[in-house]
Each structure stands twice: as C-alpha cells, then as structure tokens.
VEXRO-42902 format. One record per residue (C-alpha): residue number from 1; residue in three letters; x, y, z. Coordinates in steps of 0.02 Angstrom, whole numbers, plus 50000, padded with zeros to 5 digits. Layout:
<pts>
PT  pos  code  X  Y  Z
PT  NUM  ALA  X  Y  Z .
...
</pts>
This chain:
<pts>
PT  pos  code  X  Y  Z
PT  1  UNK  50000  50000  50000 .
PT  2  UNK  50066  50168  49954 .
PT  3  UNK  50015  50300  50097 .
PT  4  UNK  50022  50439  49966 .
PT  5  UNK  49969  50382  49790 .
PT  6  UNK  49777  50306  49814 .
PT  7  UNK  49674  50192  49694 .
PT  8  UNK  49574  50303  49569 .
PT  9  UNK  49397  50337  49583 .
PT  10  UNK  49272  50361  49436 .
PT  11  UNK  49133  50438  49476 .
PT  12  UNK  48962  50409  49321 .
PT  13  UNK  48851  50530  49343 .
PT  14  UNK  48695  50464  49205 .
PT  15  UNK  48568  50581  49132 .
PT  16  UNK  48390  50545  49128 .
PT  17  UNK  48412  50521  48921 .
PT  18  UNK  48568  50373  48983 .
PT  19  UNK  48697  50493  48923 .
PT  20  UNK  48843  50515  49053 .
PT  21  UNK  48968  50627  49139 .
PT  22  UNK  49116  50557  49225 .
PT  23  UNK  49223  50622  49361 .
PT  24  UNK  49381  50563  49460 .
PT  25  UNK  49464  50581  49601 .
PT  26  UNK  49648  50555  49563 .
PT  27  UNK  49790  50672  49569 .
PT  28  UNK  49889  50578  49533 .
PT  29  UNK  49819  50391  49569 .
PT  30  UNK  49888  50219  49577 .
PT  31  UNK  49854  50168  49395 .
PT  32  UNK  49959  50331  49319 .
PT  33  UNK  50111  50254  49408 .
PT  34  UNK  50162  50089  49320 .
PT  35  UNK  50354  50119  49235 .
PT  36  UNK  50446  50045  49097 .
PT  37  UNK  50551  49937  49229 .
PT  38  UNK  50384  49842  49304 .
PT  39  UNK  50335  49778  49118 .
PT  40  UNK  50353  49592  49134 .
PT  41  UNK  50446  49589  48947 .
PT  42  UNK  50424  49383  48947 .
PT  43  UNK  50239  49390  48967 .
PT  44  UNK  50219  49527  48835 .
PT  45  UNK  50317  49440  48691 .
PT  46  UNK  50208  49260  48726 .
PT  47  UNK  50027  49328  48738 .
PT  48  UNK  49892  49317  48608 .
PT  49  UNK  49807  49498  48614 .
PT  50  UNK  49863  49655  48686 .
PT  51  UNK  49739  49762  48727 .
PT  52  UNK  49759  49958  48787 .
PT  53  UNK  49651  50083  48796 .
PT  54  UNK  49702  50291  48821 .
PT  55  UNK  49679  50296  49009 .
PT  56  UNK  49853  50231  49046 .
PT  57  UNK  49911  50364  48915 .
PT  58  UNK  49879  50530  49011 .
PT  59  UNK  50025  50531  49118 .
PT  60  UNK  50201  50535  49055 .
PT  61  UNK  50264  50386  49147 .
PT  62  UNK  50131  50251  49122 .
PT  63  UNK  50139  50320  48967 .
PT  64  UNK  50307  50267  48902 .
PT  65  UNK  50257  50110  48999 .
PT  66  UNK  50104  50072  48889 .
PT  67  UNK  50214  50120  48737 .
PT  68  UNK  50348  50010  48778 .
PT  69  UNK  50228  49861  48810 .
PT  70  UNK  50142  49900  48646 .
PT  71  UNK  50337  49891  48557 .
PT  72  UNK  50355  49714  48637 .
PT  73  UNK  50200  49634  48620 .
PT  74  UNK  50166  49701  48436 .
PT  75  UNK  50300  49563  48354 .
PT  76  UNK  50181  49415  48414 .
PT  77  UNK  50021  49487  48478 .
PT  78  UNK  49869  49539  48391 .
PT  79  UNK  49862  49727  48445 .
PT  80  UNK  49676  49800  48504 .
PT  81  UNK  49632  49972  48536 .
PT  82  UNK  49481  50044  48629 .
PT  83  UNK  49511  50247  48645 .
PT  84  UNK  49390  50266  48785 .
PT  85  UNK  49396  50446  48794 .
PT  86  UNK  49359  50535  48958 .
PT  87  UNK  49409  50711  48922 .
PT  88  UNK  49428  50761  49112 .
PT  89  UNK  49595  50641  49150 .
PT  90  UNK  49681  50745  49002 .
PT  91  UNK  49785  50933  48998 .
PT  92  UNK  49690  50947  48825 .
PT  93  UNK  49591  50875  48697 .
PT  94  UNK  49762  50908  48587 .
PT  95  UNK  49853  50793  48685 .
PT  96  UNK  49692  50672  48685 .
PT  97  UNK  49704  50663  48502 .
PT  98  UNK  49889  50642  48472 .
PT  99  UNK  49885  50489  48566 .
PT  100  UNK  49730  50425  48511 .
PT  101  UNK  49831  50441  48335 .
PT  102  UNK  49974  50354  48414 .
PT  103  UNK  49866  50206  48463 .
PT  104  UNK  49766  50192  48287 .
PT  105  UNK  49917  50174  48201 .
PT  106  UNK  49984  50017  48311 .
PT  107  UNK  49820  49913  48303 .
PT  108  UNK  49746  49790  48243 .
PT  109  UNK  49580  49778  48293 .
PT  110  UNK  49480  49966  48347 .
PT  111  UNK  49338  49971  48471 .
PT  112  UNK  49282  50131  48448 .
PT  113  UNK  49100  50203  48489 .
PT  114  UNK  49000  50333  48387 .
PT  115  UNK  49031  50498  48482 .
PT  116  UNK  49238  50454  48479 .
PT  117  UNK  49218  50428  48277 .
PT  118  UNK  49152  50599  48274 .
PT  119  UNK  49284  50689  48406 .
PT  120  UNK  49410  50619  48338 .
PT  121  UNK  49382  50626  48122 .
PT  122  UNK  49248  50755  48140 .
PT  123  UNK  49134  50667  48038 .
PT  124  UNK  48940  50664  48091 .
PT  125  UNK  48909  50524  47975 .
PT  126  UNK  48972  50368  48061 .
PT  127  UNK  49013  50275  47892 .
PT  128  UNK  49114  50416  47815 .
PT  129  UNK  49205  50431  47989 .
PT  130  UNK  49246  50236  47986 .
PT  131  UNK  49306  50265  47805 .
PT  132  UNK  49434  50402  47875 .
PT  133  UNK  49508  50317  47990 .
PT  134  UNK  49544  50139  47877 .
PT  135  UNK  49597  50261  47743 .
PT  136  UNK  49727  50341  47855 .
PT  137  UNK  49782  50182  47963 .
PT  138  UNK  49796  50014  47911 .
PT  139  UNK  49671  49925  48035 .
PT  140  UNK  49611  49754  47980 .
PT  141  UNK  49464  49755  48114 .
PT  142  UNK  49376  49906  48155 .
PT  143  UNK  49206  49886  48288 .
PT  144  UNK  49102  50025  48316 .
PT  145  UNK  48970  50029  48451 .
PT  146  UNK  48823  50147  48424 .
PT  147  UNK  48717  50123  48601 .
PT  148  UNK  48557  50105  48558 .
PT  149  UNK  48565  50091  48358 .
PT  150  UNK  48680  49929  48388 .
PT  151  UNK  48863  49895  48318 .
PT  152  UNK  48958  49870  48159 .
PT  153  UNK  49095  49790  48109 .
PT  154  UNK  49208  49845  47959 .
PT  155  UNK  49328  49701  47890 .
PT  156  UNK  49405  49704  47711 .
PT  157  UNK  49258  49743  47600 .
PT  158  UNK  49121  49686  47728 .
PT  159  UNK  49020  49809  47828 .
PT  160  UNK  48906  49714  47946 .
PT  161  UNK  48783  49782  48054 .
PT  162  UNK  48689  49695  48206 .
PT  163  UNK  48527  49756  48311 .
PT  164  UNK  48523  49792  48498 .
PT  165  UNK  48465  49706  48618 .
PT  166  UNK  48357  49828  48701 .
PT  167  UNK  48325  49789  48882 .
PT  168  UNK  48153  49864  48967 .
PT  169  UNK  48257  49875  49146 .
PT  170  UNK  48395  49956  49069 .
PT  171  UNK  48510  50045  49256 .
PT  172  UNK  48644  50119  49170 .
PT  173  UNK  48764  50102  49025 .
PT  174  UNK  48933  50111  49117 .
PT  175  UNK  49038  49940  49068 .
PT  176  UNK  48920  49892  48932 .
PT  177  UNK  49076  49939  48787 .
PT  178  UNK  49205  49853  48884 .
PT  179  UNK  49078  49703  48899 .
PT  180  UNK  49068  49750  48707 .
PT  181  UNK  49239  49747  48648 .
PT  182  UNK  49288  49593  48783 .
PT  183  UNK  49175  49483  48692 .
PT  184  UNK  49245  49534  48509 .
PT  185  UNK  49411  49501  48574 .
PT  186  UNK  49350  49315  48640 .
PT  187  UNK  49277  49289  48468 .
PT  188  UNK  49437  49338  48374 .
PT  189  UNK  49551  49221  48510 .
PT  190  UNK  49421  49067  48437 .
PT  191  UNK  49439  49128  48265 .
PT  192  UNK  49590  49214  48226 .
PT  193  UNK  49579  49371  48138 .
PT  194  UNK  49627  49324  47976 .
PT  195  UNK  49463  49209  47919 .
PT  196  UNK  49309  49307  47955 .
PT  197  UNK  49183  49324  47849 .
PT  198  UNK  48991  49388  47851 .
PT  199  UNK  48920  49242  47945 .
PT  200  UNK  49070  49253  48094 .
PT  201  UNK  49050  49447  48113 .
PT  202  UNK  48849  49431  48130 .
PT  203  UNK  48874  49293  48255 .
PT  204  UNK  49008  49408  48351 .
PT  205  UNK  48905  49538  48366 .
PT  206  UNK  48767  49496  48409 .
PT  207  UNK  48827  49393  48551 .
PT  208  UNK  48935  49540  48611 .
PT  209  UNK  48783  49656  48601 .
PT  210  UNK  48684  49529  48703 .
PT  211  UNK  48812  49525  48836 .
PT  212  UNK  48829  49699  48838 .
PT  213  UNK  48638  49720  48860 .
PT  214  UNK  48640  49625  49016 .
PT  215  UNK  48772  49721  49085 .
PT  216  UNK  48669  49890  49068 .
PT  217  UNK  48535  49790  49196 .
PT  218  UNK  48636  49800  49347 .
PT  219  UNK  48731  49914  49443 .
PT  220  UNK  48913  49928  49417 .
PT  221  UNK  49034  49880  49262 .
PT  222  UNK  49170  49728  49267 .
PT  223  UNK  49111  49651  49407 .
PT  224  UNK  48937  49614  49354 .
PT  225  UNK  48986  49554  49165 .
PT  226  UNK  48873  49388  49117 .
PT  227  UNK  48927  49203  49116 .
PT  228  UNK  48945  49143  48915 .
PT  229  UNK  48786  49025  48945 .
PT  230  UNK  48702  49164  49002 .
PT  231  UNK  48749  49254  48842 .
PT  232  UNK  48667  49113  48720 .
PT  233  UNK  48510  49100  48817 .
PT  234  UNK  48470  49286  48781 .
PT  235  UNK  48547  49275  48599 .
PT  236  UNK  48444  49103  48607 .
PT  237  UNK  48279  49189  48658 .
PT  238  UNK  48300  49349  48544 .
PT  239  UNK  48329  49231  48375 .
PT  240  UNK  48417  49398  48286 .
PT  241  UNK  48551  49336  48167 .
PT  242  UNK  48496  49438  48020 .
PT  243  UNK  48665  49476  47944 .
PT  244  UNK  48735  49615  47864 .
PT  245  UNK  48672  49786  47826 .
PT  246  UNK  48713  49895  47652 .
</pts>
C-alpha cells in the first residue's frame, strides 16, 4: 500500500436520456504510476492479444510504459485498441488526440464508439468517419458501438451491422463497451483474425451486444459482466442473426 498515491475513483454521473458525465478523484492515482522497469517483457512477447486503451496514456510515465509494452507485444500479439475517451483525466483535447493517433496506428483491431468517431475525424456520419480512419491507418478490424442503434463491424470489404438488444430495465450504460469489445476480442482468440467472413462477424456481434445488454441491467461495470451460457440463452431467446446491413 502506498500512503500517498491512492486507487482512482470514477465517479458516472447518468442523465435521465442514459447519456453520462464522468468524474475522478485522482491526482495523481495508483494506475498513472506503472514504469517501463515493472513491464514483465516475457509475458508481453508470449501473449495472444494486447489490449490498451488511452487511460494509461495521460500521464508521462505510464505512458512510456504502455508504449513500451505495445513495442514488445506488437511482434507476436494481435494489437487491440479501445480509445475510451474521458476528456477530464487529460491537459487537452490536443494531447487526447495525438495519442489516440498514436494508438490507431499500432492496432489491429479498433473498438471505437460513435461519439469518439466523430471527436476524433469530425465526421457526423458514422460511415464516412469509419472510412477516414481505415483510409489513414491500416486497421484490419475496426468495431464500432452505436448504444442504442447497435454495432458494426468493418473488415476488408464487409460492413456488417447487428441490432440491439434493448433491455426494458435498462440501470445504466457504464461497462456495457468494455463488455462489448471483451467479447469481440474472445471471438477473434476462437477465430483468429485472419478468416472472418459475414456469417462470423453477425454471430460476434450479436453475442457481444447481448452480453453487453445485460450488463446495462445492473449496477456497476466489470464486476457484474454475464457468464457465456448466460449470453446464448438471451441470443437464444432473441433469435436475431439477420446479417449484414448495406
């Protein structure tokens, strides 16, 4: 335990509309102080998917940390990317950007939701956003969550679109996209990246919107995600694998 540095807080304020506001309390907190010297270099160069998101890029230190990790994963690992931008842990927007730019041009795979397409490319139009970004950075898979309107994924020449799974006791939304972009990531560990096709995309997204819906029913975010059975009983029940959208 460190008596000065504490674990950061994130406080989700959600609107009556499900729109949110985030605060924290950390200045600084324990996740901005990881350093280059604590990477466990064996572990990075013999896992399957690196994942990193922009929160352990606001600080200079855990930055060159994440960096560095990124570097020695990148020759073996598939490389995913979720921005998750929460403007108040930054300086500036400026900064926000440059490293969201940093991370789009290491990955592989790009969880990215609707209102981050549209910050970041300044796009309203979510395809021509999409077709920005894989016309500036090489990124085989590219997800996009959209809330209510659903997700879609962009791969090659497909563009594949899946419904939501709207839930009547819907709490709060906080989690749902990590849920999201967790259950992509399972898909493409069964899978690989380099055989999808129409059929496989439909099938991982709708299962990773149903798992996501389930998490927007109770209170909280990691802790609460759903069992896989769980998963296929509401996929199961729901009986949406219509396929691909033009």
């Amino acid at each position: 335990m460190d008596e000065e540095v504490h674990t950061t807080l994130a406080l989700v304020h959600t609107f009556p509309d499900g729109d949110r506001d985030f605060s924290f309390y950390r200045n600084p907190g324990a996740d901005m102080m990881l350093r280059e010297e604590e990477l466990d270099e064996n572990f990075l160069k013999n896992t399957a998917i690196f994942h990193f998101g922009t929160l352990s890029m606001t600080d200079t230190g855990v930055r060159n940390a994440t960096k560095r990790a990124i570097e020695t994963a990148e020759g073996g690992a598939i490389i995913s990317f979720d921005p998750n931008l929460r403007p108040p842990l930054w300086r500036s927007l400026e900064e926000a950007k440059a490293q969201v730019a940093y991370g789009l041009s290491k990955c592989d795979i790009l969880k990215i939701s609707d209102n981050e397409i549209q910050w970041f490319t300044g796009e309203s139009n979510l395809d021509a956003g999409v077709s920005i970004l894989r016309s500036q950075y090489d990124i085989p898979l590219v997800l996009l969550s959209m809330g209510r309107e659903g997700s879609c994924a962009y791969y090659k020449d497909l563009r594949i679109q899946a419904a939501p799974f709207l839930q009547e006791n819907t709490i709060e939304t906080t989690g749902a996209g990590d849920t999201f972009g967790a259950c992509c990531l399972h898909y493409v560990l069964e899978y690989g990246l380099d055989v999808l096709d129409q059929q496989r995309l439909t099938q991982m997204l709708v299962f990773a919107n149903a798992a996501a819906s389930i998490v927007t029913t109770r209170k909280g975010a990691l802790r609460v995600m759903p069992a896989k059975e769980e998963v296929e009983r509401l996929v199961a029940q729901n009986s949406i694998m219509d396929g691909s959208c033009n």
